[in-house]
Backbone bond lengths (Angstrom), bond angles and torsions (degrees), N, CA, C in turn:
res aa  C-N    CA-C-N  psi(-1)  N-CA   C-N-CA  omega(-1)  CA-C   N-CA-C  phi
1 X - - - 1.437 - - 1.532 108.48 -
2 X 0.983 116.72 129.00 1.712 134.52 177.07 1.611 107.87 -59.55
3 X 1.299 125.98 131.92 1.283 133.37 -156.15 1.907 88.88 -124.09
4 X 1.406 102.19 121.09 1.478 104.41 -163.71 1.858 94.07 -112.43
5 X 1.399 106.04 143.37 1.386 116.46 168.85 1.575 126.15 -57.94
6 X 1.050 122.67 -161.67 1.280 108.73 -167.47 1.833 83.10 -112.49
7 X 1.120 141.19 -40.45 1.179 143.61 138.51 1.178 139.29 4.93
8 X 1.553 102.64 -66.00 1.615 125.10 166.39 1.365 113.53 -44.52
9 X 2.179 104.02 -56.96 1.018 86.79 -166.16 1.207 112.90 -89.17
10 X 1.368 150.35 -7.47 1.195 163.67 -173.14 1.502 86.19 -61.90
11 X 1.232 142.03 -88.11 1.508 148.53 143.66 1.262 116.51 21.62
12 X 1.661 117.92 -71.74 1.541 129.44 -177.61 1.807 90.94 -74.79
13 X 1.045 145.52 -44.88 1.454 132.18 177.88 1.510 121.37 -65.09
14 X 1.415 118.10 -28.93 1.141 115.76 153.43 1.369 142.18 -64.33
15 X 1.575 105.87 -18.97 1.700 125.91 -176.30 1.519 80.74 -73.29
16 X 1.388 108.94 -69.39 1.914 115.81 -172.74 0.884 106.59 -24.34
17 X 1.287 127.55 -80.62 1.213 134.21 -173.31 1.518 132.27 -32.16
18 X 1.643 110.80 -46.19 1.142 141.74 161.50 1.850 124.28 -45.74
19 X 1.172 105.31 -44.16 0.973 145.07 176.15 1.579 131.18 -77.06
20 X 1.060 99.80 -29.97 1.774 118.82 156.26 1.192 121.48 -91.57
21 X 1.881 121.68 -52.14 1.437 107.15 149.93 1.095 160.84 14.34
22 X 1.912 94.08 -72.40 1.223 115.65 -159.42 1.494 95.50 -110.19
23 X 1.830 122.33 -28.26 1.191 107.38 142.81 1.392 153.99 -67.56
24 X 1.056 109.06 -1.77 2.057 134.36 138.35 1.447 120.29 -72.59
25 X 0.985 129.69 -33.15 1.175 125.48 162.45 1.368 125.50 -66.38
26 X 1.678 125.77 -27.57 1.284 143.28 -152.62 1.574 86.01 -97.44
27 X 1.562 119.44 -56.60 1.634 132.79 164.61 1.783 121.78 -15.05
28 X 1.825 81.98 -69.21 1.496 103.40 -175.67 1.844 121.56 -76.04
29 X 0.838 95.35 23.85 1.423 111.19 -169.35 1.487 107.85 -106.79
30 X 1.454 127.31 -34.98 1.633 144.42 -128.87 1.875 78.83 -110.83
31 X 1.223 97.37 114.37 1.570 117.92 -170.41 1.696 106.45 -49.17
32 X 1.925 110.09 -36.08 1.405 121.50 -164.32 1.700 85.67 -71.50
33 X 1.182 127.26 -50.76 1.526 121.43 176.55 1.226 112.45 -55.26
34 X 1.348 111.92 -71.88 1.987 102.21 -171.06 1.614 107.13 -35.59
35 X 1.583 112.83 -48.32 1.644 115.54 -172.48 1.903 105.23 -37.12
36 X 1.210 96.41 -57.89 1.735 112.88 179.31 1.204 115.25 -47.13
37 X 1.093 112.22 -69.75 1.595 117.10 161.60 1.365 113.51 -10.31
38 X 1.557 100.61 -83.59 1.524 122.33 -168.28 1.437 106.54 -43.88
39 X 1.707 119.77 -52.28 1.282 129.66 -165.55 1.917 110.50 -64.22
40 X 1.016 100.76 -2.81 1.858 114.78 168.70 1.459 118.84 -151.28
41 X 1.633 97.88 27.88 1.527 106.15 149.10 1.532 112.42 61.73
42 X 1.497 108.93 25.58 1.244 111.91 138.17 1.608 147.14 -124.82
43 X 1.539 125.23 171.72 1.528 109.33 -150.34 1.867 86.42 -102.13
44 X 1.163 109.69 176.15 1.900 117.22 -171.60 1.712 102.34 -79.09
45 X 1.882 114.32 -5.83 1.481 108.06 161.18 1.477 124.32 -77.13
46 X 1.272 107.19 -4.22 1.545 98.03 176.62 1.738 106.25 -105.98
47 X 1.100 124.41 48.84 1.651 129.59 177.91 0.927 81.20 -96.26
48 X 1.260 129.31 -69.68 2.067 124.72 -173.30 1.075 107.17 -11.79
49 X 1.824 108.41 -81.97 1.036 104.93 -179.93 1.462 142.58 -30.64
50 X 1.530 103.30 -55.06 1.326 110.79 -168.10 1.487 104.73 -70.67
51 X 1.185 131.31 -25.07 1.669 144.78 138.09 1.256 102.75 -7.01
52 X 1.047 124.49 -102.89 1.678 159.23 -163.89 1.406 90.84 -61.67
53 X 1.546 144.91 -31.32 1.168 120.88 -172.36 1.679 100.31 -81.73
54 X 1.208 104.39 -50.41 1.908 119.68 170.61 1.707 100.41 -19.53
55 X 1.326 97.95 -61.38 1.925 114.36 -145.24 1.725 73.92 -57.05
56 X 1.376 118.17 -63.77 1.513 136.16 -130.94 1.416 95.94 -63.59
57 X 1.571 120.05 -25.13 1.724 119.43 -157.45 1.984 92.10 -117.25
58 X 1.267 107.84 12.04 1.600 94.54 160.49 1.614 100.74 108.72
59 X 0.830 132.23 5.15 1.368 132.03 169.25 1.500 118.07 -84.55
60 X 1.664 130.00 117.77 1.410 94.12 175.82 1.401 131.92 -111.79
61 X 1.142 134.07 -169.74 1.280 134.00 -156.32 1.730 121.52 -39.95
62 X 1.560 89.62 -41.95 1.953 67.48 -172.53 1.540 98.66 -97.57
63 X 1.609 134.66 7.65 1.635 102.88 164.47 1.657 93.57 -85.46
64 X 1.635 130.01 -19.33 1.669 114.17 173.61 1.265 102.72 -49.93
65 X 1.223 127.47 -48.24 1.547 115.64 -159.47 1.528 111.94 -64.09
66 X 1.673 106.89 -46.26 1.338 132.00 -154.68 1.784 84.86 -54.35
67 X 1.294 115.99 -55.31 1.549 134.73 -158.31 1.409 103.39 -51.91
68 X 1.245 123.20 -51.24 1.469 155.90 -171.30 1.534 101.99 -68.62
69 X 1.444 114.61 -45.38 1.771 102.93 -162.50 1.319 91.74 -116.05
70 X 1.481 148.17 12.89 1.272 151.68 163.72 1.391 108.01 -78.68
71 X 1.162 133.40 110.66 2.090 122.13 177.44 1.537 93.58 -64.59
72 X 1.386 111.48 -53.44 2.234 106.09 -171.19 1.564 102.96 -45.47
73 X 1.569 109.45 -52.76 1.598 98.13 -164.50 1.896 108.42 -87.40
74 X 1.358 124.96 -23.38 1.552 108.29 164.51 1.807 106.09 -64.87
75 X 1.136 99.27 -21.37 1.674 85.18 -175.25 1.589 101.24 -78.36
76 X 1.125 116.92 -47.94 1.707 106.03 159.54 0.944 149.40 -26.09
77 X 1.596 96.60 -38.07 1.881 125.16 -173.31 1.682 95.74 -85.91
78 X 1.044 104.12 -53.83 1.762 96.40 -170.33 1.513 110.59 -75.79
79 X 1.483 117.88 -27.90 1.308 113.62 150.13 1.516 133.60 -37.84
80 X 1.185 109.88 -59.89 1.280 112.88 170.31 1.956 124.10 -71.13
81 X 1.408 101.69 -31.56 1.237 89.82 147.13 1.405 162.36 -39.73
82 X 1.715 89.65 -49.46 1.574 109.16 177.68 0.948 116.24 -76.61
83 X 1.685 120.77 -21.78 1.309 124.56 178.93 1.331 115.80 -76.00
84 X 1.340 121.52 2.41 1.372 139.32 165.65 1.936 109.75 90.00
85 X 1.550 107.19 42.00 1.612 98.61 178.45 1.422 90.23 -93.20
86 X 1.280 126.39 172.92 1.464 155.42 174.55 1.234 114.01 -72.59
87 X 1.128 123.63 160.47 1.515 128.43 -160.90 1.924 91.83 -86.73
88 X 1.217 115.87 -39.34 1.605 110.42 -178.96 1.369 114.70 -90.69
89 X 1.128 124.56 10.62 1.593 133.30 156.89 1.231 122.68 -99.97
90 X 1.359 123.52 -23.06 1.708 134.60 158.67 1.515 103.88 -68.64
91 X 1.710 123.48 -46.61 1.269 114.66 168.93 1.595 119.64 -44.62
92 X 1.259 102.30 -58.12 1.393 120.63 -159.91 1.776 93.67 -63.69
93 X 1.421 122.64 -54.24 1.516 95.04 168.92 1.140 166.89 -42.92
94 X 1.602 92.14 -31.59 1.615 128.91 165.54 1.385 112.55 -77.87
95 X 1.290 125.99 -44.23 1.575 121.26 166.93 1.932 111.61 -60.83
96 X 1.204 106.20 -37.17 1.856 82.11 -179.73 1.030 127.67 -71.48
């Protein structure tokens, strides 16, 4: 197994990083999303968030994304939000 610097990975976490971004940005752009947004009063900068809250409560990356670039299932997500469930009970729905 290849023994990576502290460099490397600092490097490969920055590509990541980079790389999600700009795939949130590409997301927040798609008119059927902004509409969603708007319709619960939020702008296409808080997908991050709702990103990073997903990852953070046990969901992983590609149903976050799926959640995020789907209009049925973000409209789900902020649905269930507003209705006041918790950020680890919206996870937990989408994972079963």
């Amino acid at each position: 197994m290849k023994k990576y610097s502290d460099s490397e990975i600092v490097n490969e976490f920055l590509n990541k990083a980079s790389e999600k971004e700009a795939y949130l940005q590409d997301i927040s752009s798609s008119p059927k999303i902004q509409k969603i947004l708007e319709s619960f009063g939020k702008n296409p900068e808080e997908l991050e968030d709702m990103y990073w809250k997903l990852m953070a409560c046990g969901v992983d990356d590609r149903v976050a994304k799926k959640i995020i670039k789907k209009p049925k299932l973000l409209k789900k997500y902020l649905q269930m939000k507003s209705d006041g469930i918790s950020d680890l009970e919206v996870a937990h729905r989408f994972i079963k």
